[in-house]
C-alpha positions in Angstrom: -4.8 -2.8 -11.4 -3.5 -2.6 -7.9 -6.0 -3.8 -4.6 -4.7 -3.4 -1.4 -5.1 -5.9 1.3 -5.5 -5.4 5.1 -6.3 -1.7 4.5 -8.4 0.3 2.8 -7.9 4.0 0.8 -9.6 7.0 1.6 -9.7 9.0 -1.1 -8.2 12.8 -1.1 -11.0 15.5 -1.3 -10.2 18.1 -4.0 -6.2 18.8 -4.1 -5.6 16.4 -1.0 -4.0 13.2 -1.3 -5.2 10.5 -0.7 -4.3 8.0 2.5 -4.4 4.6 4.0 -7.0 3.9 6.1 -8.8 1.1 8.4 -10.6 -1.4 5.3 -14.4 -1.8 5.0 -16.5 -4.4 6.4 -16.5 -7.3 3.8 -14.4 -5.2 1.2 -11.6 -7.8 1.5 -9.3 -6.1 -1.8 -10.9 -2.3 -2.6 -9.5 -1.4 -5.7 -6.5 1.3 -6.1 -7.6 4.4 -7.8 -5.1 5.2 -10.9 -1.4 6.0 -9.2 1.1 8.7 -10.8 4.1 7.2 -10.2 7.6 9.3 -10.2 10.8 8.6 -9.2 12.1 11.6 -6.6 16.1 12.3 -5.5 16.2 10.8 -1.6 17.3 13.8 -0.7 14.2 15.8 -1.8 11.2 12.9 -0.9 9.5 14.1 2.1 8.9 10.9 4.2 6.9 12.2 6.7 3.1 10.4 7.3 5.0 7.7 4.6 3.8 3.8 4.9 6.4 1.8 3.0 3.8 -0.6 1.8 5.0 -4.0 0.0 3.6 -5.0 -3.4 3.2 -8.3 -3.9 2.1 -10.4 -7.7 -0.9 -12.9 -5.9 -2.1 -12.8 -2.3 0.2 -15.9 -1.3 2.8 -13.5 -0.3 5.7 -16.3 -0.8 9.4 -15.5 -0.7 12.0 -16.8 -2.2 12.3 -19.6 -0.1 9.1 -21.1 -1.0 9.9 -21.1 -5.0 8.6 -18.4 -7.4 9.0 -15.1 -4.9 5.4 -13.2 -5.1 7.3 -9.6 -4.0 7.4 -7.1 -6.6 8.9 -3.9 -4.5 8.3 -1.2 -2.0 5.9 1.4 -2.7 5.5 4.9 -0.6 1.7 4.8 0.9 0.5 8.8 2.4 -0.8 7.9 6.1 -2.4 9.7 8.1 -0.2 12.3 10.3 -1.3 10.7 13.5 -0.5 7.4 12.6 2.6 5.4 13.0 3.9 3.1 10.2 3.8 0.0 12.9 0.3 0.0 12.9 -0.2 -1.2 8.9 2.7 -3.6 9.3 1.1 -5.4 12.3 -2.0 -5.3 10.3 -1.0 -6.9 7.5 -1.5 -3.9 4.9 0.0 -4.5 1.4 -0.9 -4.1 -2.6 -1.2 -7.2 -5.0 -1.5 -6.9 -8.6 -4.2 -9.8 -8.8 -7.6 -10.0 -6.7 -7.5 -13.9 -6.6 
């Protein structure tokens, strides 16, 4: 599965998305819910209220530089409308593939 870390999810309510959101007291990796995941033409994604969260294989995080890279790729997080992307990169917010 996917857990996100810095962040939390807030999920949609009926036909809404869900979004990225501030993470719970003492919830230190809430679990993704199941993701569709489709590739869409540049010129068609809509990249408005768009986090461009990184993904990462264990919480270490390393680059190349420190031996076996832990980034896996970009992935398109929904944000709020009123937030700014800046705000989750300060913070931290990314998705791992383990909860070690």
């Amino acid at each position: 599965g996917l857990f996100l870390e810095g962040a939390g999810w807030e999920e949609g309510k009926g036909d809404d998305e869900g979004y990225i959101t501030e993470s719970k007291m003492k919830d230190l990796h809430p679990a993704m819910p199941i993701c569709n995941v489709y590739a869409v033409h540049i010129d068609v994604m809509d990249w408005n209220s768009m986090y461009h969260c990184p993904v990462f294989i264990t919480s270490l995080r390393r680059g190349p530089e420190k031996g076996t890279p832990d980034f896996a790729y970009l992935a398109n997080m929904r944000m709020d409308p009123d937030d700014f992307e800046h705000r989750w990169t300060l913070a931290g917010a990314a998705m791992l593939f383990t909860d070690d």
